[in-house]
C-alpha atoms as an extended CHARMM CRD file, in Angstrom:
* protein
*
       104  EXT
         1         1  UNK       CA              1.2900000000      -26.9950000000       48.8160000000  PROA      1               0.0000000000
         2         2  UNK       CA             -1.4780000000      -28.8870000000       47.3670000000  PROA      2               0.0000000000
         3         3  UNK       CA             -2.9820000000      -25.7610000000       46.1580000000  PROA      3               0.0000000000
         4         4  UNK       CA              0.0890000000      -25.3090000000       43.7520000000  PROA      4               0.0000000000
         5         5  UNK       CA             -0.1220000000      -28.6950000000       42.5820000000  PROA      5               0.0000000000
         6         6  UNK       CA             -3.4020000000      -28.8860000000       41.3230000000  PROA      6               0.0000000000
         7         7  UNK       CA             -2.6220000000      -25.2810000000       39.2220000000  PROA      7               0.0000000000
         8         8  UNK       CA             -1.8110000000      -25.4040000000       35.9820000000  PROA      8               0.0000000000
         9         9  UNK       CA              1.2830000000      -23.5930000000       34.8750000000  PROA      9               0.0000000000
        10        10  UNK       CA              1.8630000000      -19.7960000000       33.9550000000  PROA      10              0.0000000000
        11        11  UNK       CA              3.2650000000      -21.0810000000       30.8350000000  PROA      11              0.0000000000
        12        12  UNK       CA              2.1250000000      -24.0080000000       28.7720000000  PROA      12              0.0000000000
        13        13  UNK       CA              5.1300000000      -26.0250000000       27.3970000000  PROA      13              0.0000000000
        14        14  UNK       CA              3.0520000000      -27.9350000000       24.9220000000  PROA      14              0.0000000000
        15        15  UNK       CA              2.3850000000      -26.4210000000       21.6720000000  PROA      15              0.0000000000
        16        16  UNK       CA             -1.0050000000      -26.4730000000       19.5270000000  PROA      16              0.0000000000
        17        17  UNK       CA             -1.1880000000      -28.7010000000       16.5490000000  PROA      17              0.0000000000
        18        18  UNK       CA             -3.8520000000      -26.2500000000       14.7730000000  PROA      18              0.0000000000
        19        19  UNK       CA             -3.1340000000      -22.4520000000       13.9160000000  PROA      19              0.0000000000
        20        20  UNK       CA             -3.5810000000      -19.4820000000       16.2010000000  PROA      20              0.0000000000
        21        21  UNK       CA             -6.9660000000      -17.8190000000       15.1750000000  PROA      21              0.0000000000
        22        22  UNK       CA             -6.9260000000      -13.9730000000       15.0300000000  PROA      22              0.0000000000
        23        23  UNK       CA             -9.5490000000      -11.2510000000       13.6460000000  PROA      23              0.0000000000
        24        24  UNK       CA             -8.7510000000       -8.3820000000       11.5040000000  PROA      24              0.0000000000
        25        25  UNK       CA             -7.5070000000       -6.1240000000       14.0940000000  PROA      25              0.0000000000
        26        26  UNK       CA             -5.5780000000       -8.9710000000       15.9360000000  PROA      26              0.0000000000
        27        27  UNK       CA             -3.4290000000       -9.0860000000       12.6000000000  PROA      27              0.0000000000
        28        28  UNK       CA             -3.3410000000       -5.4050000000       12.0430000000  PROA      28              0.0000000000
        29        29  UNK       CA             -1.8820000000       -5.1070000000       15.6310000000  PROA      29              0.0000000000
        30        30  UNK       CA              1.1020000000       -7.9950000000       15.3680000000  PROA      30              0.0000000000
        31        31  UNK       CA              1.8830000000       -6.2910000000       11.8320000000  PROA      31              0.0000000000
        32        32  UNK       CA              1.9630000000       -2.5630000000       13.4610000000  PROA      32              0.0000000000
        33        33  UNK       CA              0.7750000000       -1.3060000000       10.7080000000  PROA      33              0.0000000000
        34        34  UNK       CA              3.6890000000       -1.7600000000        8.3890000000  PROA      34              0.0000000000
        35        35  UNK       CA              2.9410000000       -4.4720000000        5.9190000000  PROA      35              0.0000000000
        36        36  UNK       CA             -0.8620000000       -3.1910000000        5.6830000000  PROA      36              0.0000000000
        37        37  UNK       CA             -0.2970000000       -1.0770000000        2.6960000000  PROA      37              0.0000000000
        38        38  UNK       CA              1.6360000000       -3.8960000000        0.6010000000  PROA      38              0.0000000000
        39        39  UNK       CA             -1.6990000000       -5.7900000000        1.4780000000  PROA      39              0.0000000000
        40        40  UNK       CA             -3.9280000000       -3.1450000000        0.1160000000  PROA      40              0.0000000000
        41        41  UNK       CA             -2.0350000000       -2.4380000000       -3.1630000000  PROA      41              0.0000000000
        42        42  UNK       CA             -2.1690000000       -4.5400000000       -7.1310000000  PROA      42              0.0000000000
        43        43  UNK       CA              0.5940000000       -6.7040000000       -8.2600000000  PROA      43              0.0000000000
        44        44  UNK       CA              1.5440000000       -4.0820000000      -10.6560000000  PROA      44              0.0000000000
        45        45  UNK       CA              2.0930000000       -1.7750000000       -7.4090000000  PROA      45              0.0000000000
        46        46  UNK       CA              4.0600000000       -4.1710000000       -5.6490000000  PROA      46              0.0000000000
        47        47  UNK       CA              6.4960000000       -4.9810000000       -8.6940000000  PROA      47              0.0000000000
        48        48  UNK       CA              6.9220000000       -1.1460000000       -9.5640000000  PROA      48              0.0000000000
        49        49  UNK       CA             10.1440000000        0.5690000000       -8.3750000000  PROA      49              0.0000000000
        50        50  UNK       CA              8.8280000000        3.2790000000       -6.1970000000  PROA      50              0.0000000000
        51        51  UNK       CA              5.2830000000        3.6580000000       -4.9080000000  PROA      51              0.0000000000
        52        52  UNK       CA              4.1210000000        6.6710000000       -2.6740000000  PROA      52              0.0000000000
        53        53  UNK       CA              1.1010000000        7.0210000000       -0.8440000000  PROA      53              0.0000000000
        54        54  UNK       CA             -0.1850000000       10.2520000000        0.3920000000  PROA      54              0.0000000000
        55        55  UNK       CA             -3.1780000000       11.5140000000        2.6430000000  PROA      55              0.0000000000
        56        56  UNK       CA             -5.3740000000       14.6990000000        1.4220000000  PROA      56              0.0000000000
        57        57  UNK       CA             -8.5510000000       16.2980000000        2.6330000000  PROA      57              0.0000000000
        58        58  UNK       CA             -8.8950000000       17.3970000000       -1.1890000000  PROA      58              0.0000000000
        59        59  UNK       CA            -11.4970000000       16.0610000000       -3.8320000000  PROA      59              0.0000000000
        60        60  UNK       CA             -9.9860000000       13.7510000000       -5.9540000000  PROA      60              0.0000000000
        61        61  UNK       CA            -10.6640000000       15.5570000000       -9.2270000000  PROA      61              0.0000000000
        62        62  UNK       CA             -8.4490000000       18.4280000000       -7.7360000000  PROA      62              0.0000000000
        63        63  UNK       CA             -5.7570000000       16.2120000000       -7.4310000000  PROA      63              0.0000000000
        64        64  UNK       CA             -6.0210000000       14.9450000000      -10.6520000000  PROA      64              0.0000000000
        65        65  UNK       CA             -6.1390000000       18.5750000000      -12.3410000000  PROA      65              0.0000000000
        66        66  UNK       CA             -3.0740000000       19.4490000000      -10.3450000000  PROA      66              0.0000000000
        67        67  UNK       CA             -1.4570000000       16.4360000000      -11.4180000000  PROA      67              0.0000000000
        68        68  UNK       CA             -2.4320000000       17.1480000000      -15.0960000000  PROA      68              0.0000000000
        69        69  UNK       CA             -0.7990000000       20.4850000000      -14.5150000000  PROA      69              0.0000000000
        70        70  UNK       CA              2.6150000000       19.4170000000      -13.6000000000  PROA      70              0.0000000000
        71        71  UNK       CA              3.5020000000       16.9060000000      -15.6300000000  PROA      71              0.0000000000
        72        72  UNK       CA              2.3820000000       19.0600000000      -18.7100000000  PROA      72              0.0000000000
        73        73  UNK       CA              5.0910000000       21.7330000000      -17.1700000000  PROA      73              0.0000000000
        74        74  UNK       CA              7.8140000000       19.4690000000      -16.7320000000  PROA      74              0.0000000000
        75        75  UNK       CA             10.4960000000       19.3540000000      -20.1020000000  PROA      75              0.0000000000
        76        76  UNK       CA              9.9190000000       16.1390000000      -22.2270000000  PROA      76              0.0000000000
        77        77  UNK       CA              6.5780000000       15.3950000000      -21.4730000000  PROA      77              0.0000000000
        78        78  UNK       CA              5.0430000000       13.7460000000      -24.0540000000  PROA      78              0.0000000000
        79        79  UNK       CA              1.3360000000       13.0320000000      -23.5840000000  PROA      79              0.0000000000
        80        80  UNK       CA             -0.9070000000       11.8900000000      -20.9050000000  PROA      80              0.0000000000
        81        81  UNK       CA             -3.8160000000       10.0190000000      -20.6430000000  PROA      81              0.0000000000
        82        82  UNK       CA             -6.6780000000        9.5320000000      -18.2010000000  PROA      82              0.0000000000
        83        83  UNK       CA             -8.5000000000        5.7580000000      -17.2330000000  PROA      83              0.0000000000
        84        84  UNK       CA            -10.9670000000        4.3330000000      -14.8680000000  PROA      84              0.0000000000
        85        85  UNK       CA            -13.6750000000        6.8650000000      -14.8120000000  PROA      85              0.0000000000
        86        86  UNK       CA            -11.0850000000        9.4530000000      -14.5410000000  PROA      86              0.0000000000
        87        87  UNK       CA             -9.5220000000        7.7720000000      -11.0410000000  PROA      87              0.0000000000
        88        88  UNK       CA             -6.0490000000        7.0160000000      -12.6320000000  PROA      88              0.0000000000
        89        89  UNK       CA             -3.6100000000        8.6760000000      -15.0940000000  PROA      89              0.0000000000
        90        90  UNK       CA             -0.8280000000        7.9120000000      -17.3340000000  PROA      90              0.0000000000
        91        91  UNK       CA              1.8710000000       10.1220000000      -18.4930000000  PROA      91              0.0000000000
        92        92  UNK       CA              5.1070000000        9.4340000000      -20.8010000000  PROA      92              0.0000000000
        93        93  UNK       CA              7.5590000000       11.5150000000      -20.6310000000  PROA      93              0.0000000000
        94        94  UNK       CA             11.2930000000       11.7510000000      -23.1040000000  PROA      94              0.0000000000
        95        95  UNK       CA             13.9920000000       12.1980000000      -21.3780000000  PROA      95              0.0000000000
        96        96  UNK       CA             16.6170000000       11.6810000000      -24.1090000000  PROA      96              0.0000000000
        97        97  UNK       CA             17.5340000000        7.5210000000      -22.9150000000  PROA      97              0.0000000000
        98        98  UNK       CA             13.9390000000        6.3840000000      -24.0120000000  PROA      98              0.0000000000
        99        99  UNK       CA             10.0830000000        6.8050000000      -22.7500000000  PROA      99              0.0000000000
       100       100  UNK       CA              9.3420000000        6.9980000000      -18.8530000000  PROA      100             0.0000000000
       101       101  UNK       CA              5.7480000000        5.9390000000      -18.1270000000  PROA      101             0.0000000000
       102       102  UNK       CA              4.4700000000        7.6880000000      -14.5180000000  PROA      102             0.0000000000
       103       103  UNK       CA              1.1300000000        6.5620000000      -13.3720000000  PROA      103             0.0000000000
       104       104  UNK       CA             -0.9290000000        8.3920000000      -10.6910000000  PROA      104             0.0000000000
């Protein structure tokens, strides 16, 4: 009995007045992964529409060409232009209700 008495309990009922400190991969954990991204992309990113994010094994210059490629093909494209050492593009397109702008 007096064994029990001097433990403390399981579960503290008395909460901290400072902030719980965690690393990097503490916070990575608790988010699971799915508020990461937003983290990792600009304000322009976050305030656009529809972002997608995609994976490859391929250079990025391949990408880019391929990228070139189709929206060249596609019916009201207007011009396109690359920026950033060639990391980023910008096309505009006509669709017949004003300019679309698609960045990759």
């Amino acid at each position: 009995e007096n064994e029990q008495a001097n433990r403390p309990p399981a579960v503290s009922t008395q909460t901290s007045m400072f902030p719980k400190k965690v690393n990097a991969f503490d916070l990575i954990n608790m988010c699971s992964g799915s508020a990461i991204n937003r983290m990792l992309q600009s304000g322009e990113e976050k305030n656009a529409r529809k972002t997608f994010m995609y994976a490859t094994s391929l250079q990025p210059n391949d990408i880019m060409q391929a990228i070139k490629q189709e929206f060249a093909g596609i019916d009201g494209f207007i011009e396109q232009k690359t920026y950033k050492n060639d990391s980023k593009l910008r096309a505009v397109f006509d669709f017949g209700r004003g300019h679309v702008h698609a960045k990759a």
